[in-house]
FIFIMAR-885373 format. One record per atom (N, C-alpha, C, O): residue in three letters; x, y, z. Coordinates in steps of 0.2 Angstrom, whole numbers, plus 5000, padded with zeros to 4 digits. Example, Ala and Ser with C-alpha at 12.3 -4.5 7.8 and 13.67 -1.06 7.14 Angstrom:
2
ALA506649725039 ALA506249785039 ALA506649845039 ALA507149835042 SER506449895035 SER506849955036 SER506450005039 SER506750065040 
# end
This chain:
330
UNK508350995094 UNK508051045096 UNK508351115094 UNK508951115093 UNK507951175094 UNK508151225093 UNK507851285096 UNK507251285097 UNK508451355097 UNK507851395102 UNK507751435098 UNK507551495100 UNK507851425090 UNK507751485085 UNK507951555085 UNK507551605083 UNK508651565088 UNK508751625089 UNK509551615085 UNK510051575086 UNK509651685080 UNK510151655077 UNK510351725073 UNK510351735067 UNK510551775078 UNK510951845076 UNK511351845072 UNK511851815073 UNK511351875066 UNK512151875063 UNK512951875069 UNK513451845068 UNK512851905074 UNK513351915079 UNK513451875084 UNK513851885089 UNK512951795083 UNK513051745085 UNK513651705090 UNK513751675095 UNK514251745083 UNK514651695088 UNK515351745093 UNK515851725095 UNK515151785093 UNK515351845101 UNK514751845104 UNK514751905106 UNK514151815106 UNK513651835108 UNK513651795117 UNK514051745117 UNK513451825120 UNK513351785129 UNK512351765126 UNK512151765120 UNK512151745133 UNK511251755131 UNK511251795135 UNK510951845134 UNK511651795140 UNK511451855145 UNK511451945140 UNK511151995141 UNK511951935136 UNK511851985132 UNK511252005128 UNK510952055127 UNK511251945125 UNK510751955118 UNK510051965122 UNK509651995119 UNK510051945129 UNK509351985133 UNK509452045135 UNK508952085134 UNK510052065138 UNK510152135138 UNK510152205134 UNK510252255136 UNK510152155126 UNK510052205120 UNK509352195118 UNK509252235113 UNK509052155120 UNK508152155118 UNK508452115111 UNK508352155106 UNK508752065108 UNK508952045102 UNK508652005101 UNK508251975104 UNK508652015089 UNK508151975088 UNK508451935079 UNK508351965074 UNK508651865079 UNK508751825074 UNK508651825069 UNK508251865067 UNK508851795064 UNK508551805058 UNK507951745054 UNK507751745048 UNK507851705062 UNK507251655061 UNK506751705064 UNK506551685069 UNK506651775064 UNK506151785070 UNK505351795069 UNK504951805073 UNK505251795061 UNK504651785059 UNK504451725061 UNK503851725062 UNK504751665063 UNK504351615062 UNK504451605072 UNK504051575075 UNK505051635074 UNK504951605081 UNK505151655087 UNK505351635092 UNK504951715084 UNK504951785089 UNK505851785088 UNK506251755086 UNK505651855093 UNK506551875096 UNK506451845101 UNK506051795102 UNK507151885107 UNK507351855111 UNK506651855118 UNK506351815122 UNK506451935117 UNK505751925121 UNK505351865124 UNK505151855130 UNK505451825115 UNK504651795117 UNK504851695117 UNK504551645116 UNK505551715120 UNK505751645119 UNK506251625127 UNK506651585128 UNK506051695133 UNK506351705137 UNK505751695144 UNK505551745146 UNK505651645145 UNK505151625151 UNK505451655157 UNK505051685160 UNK505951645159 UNK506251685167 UNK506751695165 UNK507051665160 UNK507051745169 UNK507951755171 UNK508251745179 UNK507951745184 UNK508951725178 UNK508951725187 UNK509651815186 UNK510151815182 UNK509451845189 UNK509851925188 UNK510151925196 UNK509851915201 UNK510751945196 UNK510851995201 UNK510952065202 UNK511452095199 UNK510452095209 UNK510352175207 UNK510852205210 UNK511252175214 UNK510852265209 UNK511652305210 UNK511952335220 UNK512452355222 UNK511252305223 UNK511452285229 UNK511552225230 UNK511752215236 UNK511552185227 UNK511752105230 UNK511152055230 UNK511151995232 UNK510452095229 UNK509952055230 UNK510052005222 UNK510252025217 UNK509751925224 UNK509751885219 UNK508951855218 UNK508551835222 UNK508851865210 UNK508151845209 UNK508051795207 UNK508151815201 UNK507851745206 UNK507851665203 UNK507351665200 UNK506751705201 UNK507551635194 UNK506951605188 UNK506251595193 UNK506351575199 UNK505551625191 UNK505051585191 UNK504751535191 UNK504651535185 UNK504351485195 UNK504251435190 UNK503351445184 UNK502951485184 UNK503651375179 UNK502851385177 UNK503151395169 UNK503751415167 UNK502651395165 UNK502851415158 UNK502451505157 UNK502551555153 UNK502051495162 UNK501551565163 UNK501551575170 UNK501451525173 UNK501451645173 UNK501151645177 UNK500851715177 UNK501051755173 UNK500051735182 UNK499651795182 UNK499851825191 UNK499551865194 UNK500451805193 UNK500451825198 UNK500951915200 UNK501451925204 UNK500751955196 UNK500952015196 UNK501052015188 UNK500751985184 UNK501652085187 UNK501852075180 UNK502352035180 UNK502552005186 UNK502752025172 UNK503351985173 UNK503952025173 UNK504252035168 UNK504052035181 UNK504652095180 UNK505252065177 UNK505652095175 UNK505251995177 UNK506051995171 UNK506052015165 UNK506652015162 UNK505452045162 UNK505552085155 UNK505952155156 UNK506352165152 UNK505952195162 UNK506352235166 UNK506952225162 UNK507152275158 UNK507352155162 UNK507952155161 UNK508052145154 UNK508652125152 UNK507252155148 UNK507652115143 UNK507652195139 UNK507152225138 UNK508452205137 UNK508352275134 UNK508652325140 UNK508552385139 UNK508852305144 UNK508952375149 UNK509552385150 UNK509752425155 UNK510052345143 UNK510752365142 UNK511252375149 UNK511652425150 UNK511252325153 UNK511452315160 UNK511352385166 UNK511652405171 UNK510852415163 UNK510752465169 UNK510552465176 UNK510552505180 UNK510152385176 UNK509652345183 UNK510152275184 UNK509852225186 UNK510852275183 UNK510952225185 UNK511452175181 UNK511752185176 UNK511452105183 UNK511852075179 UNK511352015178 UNK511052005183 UNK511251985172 UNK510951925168 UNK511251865172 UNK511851875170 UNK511251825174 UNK511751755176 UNK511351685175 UNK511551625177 UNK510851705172 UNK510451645170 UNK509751635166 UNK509351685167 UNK509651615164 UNK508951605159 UNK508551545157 UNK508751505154 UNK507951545158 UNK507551495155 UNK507351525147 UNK507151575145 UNK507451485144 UNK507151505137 UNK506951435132 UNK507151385131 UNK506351465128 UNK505851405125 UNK506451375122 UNK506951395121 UNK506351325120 UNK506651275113 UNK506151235111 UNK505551225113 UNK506251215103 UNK505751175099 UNK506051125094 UNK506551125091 UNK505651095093 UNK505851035091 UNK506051085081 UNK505751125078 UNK506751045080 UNK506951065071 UNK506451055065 UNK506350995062 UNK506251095062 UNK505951065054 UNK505651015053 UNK505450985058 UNK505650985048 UNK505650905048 UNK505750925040 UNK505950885036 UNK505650985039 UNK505651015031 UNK505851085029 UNK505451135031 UNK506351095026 UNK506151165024 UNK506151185016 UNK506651155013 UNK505751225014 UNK505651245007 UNK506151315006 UNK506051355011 UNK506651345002 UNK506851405001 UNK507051414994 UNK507451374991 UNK506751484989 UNK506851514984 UNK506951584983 UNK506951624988 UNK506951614978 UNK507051684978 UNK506451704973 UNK506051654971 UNK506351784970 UNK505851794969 UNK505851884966 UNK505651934969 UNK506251884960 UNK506251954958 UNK505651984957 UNK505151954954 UNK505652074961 UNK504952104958 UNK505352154956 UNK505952164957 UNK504852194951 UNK505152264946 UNK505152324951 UNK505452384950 UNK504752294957 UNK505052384961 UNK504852344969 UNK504552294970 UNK505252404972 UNK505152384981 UNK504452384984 UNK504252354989 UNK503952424980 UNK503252434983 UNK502852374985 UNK502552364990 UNK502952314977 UNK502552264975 UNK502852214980 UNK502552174983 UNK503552234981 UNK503852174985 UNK503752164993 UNK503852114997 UNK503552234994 UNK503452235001 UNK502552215003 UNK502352185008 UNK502052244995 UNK501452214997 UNK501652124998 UNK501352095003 UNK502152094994 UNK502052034994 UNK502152015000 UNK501751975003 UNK502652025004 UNK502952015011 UNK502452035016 UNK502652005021 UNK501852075016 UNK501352105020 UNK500852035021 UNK500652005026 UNK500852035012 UNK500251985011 UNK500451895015 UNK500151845018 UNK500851905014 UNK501051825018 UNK501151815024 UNK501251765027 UNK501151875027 UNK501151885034 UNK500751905039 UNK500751895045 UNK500251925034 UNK499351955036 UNK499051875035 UNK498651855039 UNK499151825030 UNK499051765027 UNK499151715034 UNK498851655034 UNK499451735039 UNK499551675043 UNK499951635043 UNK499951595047 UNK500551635038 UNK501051605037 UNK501751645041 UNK501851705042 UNK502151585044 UNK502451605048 UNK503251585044 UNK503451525046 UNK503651625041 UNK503951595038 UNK504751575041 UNK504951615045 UNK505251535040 UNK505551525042 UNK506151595041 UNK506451615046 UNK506251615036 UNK506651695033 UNK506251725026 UNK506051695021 UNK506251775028 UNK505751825023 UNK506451875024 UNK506651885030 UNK506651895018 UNK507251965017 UNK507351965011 UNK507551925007 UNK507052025011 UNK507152075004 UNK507552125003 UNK507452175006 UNK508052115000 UNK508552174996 UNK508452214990 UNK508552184985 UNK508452294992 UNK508052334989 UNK508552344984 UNK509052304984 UNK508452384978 UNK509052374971 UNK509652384970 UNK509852374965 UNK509852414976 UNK510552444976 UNK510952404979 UNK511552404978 UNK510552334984 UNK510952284989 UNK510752234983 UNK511252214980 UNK510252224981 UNK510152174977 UNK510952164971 UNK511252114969 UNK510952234969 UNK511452234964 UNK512152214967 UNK512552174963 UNK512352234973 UNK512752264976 UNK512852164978 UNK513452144979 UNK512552114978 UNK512652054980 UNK512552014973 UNK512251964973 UNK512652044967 UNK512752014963 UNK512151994959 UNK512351954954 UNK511652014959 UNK511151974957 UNK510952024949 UNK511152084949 UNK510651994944 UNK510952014938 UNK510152024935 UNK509851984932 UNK509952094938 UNK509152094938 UNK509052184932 UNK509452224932 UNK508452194928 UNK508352254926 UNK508352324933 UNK508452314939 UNK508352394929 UNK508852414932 UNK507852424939 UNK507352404938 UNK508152454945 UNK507652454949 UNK507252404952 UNK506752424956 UNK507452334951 UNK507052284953 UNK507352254958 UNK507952254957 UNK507152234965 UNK507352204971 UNK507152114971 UNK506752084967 UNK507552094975 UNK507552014978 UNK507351994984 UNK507752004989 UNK506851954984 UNK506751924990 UNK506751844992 UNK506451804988 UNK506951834996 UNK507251764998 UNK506651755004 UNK506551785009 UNK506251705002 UNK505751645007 UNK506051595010 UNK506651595008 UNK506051555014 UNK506051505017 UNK505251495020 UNK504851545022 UNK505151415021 UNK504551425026 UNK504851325027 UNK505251295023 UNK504451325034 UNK504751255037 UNK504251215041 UNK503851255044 UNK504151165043 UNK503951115047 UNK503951055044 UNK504451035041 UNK503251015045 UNK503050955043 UNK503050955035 UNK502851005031 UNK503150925033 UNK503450915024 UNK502750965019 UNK502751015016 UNK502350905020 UNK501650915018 UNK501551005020 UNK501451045015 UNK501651045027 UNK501551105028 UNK501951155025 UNK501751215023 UNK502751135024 UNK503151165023 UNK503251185017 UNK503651235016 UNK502951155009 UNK502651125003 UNK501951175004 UNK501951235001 UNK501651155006 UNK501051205005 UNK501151305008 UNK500751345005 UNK501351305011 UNK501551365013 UNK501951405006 UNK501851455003 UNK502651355005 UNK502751394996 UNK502451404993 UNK502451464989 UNK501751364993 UNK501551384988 UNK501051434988 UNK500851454983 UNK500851444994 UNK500351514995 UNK501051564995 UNK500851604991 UNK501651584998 UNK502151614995 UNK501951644987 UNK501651694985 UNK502051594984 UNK502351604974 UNK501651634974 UNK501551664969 UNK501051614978 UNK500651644975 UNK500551714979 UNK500151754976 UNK500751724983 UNK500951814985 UNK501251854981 UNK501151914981 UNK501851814978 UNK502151844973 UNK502051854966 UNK502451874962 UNK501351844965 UNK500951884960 UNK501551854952 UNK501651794950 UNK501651914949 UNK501951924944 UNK502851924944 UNK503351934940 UNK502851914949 UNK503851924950 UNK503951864947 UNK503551824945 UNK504651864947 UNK505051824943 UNK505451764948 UNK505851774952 UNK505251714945 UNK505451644952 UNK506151654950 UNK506251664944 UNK506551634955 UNK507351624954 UNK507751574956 UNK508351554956 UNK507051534958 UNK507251464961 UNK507451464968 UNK507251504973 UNK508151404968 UNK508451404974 UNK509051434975 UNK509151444981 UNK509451454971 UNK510051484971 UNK509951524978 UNK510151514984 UNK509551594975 UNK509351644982 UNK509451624988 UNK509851654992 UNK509151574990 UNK508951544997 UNK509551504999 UNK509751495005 UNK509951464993 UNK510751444995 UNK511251494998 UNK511551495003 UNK511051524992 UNK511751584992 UNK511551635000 UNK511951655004 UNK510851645001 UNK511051675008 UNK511051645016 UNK511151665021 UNK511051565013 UNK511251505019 UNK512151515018 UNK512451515023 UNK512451525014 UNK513051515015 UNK513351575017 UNK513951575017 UNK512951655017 UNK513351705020 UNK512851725025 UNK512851785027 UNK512451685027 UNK512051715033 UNK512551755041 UNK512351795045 UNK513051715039 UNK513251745049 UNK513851815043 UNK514251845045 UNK513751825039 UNK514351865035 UNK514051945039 UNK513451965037 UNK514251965043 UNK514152035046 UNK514052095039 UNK514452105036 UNK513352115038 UNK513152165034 UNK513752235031 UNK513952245025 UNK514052255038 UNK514552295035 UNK515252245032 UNK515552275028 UNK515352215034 UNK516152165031 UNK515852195024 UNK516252245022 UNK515452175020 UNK515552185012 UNK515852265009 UNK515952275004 UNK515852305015 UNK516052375013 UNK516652395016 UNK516752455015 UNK517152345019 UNK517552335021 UNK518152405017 UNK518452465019 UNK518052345011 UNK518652375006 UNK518652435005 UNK519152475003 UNK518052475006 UNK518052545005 UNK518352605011 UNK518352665010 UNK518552565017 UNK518752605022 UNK519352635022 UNK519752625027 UNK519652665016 UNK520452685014 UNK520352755018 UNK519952795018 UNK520952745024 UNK520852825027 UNK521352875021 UNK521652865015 UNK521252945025 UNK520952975029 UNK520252975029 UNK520352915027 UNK519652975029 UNK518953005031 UNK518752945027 UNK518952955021 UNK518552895028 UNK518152845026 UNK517652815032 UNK517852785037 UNK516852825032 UNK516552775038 UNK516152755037 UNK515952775031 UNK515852695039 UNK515552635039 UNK515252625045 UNK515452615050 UNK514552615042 UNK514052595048 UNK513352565046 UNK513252545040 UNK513052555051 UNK512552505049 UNK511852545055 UNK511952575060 UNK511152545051 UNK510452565056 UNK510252535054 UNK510352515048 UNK509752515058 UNK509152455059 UNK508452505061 UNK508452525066 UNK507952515058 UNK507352525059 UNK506952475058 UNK507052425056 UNK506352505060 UNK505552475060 UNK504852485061 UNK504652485067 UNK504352485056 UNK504052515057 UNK503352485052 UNK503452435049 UNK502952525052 UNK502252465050 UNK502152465042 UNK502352515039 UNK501852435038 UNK502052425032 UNK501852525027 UNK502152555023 UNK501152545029 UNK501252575027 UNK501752645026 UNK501752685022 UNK502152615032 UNK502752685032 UNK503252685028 UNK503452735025 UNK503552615028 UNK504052575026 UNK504352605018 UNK504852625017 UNK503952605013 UNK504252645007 UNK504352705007 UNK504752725003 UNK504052755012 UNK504452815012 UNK504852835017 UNK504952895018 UNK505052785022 UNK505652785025 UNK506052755023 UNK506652785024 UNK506152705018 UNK506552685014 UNK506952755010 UNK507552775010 UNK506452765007 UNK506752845003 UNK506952885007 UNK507552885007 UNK506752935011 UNK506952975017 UNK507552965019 UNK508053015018 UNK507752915022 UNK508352875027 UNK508852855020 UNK509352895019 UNK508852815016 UNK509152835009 UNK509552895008 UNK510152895008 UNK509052945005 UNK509553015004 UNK509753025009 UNK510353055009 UNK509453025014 UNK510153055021 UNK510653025024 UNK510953055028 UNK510752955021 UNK511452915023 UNK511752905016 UNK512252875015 UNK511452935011 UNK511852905004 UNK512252975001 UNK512552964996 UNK512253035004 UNK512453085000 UNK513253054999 UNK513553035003 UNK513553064994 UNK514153064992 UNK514452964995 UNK514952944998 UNK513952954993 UNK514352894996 UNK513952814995 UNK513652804989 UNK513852764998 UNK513552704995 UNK512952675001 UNK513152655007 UNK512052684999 UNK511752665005 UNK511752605003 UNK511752584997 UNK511652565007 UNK511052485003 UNK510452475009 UNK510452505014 UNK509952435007 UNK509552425014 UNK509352345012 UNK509452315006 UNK509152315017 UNK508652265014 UNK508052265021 UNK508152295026 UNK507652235021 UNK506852225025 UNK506852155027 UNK507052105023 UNK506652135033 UNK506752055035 UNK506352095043 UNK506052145045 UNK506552015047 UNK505952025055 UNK505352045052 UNK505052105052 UNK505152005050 UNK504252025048 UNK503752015052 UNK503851975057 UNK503252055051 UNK502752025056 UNK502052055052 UNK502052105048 UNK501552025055 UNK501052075052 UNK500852145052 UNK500452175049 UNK501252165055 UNK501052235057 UNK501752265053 UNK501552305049 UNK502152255053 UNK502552305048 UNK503552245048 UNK503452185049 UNK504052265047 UNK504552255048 UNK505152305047 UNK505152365046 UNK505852255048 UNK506452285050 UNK506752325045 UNK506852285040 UNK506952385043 UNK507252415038 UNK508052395040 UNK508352415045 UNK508352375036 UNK509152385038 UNK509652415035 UNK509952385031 UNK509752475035 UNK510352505030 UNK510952505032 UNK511152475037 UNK511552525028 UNK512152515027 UNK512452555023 UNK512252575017 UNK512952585026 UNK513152635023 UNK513752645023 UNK514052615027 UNK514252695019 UNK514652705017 UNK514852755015 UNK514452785011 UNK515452785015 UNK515652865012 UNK516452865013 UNK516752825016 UNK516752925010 UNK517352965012 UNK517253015011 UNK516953035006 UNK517553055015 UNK517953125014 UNK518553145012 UNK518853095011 UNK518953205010 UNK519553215011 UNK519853215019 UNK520453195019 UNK519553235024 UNK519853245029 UNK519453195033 UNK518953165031 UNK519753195041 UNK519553165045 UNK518853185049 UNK518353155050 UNK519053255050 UNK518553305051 UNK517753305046 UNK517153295048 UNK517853315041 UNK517553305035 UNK516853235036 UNK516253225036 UNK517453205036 UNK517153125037 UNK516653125044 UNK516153105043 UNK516753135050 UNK516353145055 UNK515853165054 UNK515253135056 UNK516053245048 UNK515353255051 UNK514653245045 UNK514053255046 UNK515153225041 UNK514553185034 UNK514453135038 UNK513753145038 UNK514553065043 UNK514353025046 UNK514053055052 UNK513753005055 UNK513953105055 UNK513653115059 UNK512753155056 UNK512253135059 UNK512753185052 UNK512253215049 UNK511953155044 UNK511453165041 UNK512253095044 UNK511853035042 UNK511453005046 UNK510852985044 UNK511652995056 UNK511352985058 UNK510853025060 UNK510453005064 UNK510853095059 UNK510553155062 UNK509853145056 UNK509253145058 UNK510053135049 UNK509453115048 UNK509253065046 UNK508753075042 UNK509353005047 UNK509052925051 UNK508452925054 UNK507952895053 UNK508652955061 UNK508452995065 UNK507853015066 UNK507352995069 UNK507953065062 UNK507453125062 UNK506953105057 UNK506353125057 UNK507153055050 UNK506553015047 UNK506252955052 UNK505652955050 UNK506452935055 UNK506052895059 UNK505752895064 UNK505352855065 UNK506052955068 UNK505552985072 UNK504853035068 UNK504453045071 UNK504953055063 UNK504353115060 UNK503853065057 UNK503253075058 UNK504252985053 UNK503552965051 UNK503252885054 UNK502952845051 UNK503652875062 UNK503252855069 UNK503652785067 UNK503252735068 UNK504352765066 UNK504652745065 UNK505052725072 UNK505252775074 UNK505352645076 UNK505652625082 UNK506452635078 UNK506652605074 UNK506852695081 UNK507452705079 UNK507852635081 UNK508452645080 UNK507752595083 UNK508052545085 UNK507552475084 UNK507152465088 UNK507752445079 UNK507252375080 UNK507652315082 UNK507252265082 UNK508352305084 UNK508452235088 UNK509452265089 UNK509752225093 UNK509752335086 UNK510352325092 UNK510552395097 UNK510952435098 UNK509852385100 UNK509652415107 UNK509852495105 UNK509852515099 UNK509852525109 UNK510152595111 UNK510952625111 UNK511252665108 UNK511252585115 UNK512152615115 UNK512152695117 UNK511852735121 UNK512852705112 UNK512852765113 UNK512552835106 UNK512452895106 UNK512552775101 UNK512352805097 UNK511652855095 UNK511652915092 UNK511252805098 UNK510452845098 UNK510552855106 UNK510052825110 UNK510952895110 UNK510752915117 UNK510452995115 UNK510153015120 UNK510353025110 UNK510053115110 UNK509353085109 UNK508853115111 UNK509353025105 UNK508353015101 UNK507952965106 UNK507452945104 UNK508352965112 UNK507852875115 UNK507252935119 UNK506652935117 UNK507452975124 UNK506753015125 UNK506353035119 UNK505753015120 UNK506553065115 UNK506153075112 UNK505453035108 UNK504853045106 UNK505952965107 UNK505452895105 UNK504952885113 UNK504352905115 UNK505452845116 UNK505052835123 UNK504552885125 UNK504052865128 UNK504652955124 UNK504153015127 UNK503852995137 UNK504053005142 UNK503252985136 UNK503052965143 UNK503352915148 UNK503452925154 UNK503552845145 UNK503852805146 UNK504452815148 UNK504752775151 UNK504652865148 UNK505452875151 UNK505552905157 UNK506152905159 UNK504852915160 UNK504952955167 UNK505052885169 UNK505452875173 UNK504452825167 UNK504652755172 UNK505052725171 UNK505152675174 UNK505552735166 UNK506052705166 UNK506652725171 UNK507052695174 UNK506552835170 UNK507052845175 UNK506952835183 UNK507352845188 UNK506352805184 UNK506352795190 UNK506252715192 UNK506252705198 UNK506152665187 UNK506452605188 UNK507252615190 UNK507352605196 UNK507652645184 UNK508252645188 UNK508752665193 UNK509352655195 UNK508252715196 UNK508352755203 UNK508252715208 UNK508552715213 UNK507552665207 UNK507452645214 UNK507952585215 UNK508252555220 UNK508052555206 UNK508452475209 UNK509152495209 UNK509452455212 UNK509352545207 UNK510252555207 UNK510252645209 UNK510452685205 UNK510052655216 UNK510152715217 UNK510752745218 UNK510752805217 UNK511452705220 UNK511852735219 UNK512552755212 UNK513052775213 UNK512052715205 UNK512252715199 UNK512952675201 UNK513452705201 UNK512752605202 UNK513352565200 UNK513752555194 UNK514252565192 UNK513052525192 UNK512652485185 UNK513052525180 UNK513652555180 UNK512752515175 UNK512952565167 UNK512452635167 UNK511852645166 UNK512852665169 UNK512552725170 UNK512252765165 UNK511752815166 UNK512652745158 UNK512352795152 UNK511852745146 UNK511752755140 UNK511552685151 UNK511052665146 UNK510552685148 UNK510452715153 UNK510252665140 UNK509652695139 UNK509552755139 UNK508952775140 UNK509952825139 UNK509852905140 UNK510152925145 UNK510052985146 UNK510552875150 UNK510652905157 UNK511452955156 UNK511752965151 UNK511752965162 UNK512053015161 UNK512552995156 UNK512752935156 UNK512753035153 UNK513153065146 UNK514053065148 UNK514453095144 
# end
């Protein structure tokens, strides 16, 4: 069995965590995040009251207030237990790679297979800069994208092949792709930019967006120039869904000074930001809020933040809890 949830940060992870960040794997095309694989929690609240799992695989009896806690970065409490789905392993899985000459044609292909009804086990495309940046020996402008699709033999077989045929005119790459990102799967995105953190003023960081397919080629570009000045962006696209997916960048820079360095990294994330928010972009698609995006979470949430601040008033009035998730005090 498996509960198909599989973070690159896996192996420092609680579950009580990975609900507390709303977190989401890198099978999650085919078997949701943590969301949608989380039937009850048992929490306790910051008075002492305890909640126990509900029973049932569904019920219609109020809402499901333990969604409350998935994403609420311990502000309602402590996690101390969990029901969550599990499913039976593969019986097959198909995986290859698949060069296109530009990101637009790769992301229709990735739309079309996910609009198709197919649910793949890993779809991630790496745009030309990460594609290069992991070796891959393609014309200049061209990205790679890595398939997987899985089940019963017979299903897992026919699914590639409406894949290869989403893939139009790109160039098959075989299996190498699909090897080579099975054996650096848990490799944390920033490690590979390790080597560049020579102080003084060297930083390193990583965002994740998301947003619906027609956005995605010009938030790539947008978010791009504002985390690349003077320094190394990469992105690649994965968490698919029909509706749009996860942009993930990676970045890198130095300055002369320490000071210098801040604040080229801080006007990186200033405009991240501000591209994601202008063209209706989720500044966060799976490692929650922190403290990072505490200036942009009202602004995203807008209405929804009034019930949020009064969710956490009513169940932790005396601000035990974590007091500065989600936007709370500073």
């Amino acid at each position: 069995l498996t509960l198909g949830h599989f973070p690159s940060s896996l192996a420092g992870t609680t579950v009580g965590g990975l609900c507390a960040t709303r977190s989401s794997g890198q099978e999650s095309s085919r078997y949701g995040s943590i969301e949608d694989m989380v039937l009850s929690l048992a929490v306790v609240m910051p008075d002492g009251t305890f909640a126990a799992p509900r029973p049932g695989p569904r019920s219609s009896l109020g809402p499901a207030l333990h969604e409350l806690y998935l994403g609420s970065e311990g502000a309602l409490g402590v996690i101390i237990g969990a029901v969550l789905k599990v499913h039976r392993l593969p019986e097959f899985v198909v995986g290859r790679g698949f060069g296109f000459a530009d990101l637009t044609s790769a992301l229709a292909s990735m739309r079309a297979v996910m609009q198709a009804g197919i649910r793949p086990l890993l779809m991630r495309l790496y745009d030309p800069e990460d594609a290069a940046f992991n070796g891959y020996d393609l014309p200049l402008g061209a990205c790679v994208l890595v398939v997987a699709t899985a089940g019963l033999k017979a299903v897992a077989e026919a699914e590639a092949d409406a894949v290869r045929r989403f893939a139009g005119n790109a160039d098959d790459l075989g299996e190498e792709p699909w090897d080579r990102w099975q054996r650096h799967r848990f490799d944390l995105s920033a490690e590979r930019l390790k080597s560049l953190l020579e102080p003084p003023g060297a930083y390193l960081d990583v965002i994740e967006l998301a947003a619906p397919w027609t956005v995605l080629p010009q938030l790539h570009s947008q978010v791009k120039a504002a985390i690349g000045v003077g320094g190394i962006a990469l992105c690649h696209f994965s968490h698919a869904y029909e509706q749009g997916c996860c942009a993930y960048f990676t970045f890198a820079g130095a300055r002369d000074t320490e000071d210098a360095a801040r604040s080229a990294y801080s006007r990186a994330w200033e405009g991240a930001m501000s591209s994601a928010l202008e063209l209706g972009a989720t500044i966060s698609h799976h490692h929650g809020a922190g403290q990072a995006r505490a200036r942009w979470i009202a602004d995203e949430m807008g209405g929804w933040m009034r019930l949020w601040t009064s969710v956490k008033e009513a169940v932790d009035p005396a601000g035990v809890m974590n007091p500065r998730a989600l936007g709370g005090a500073r």
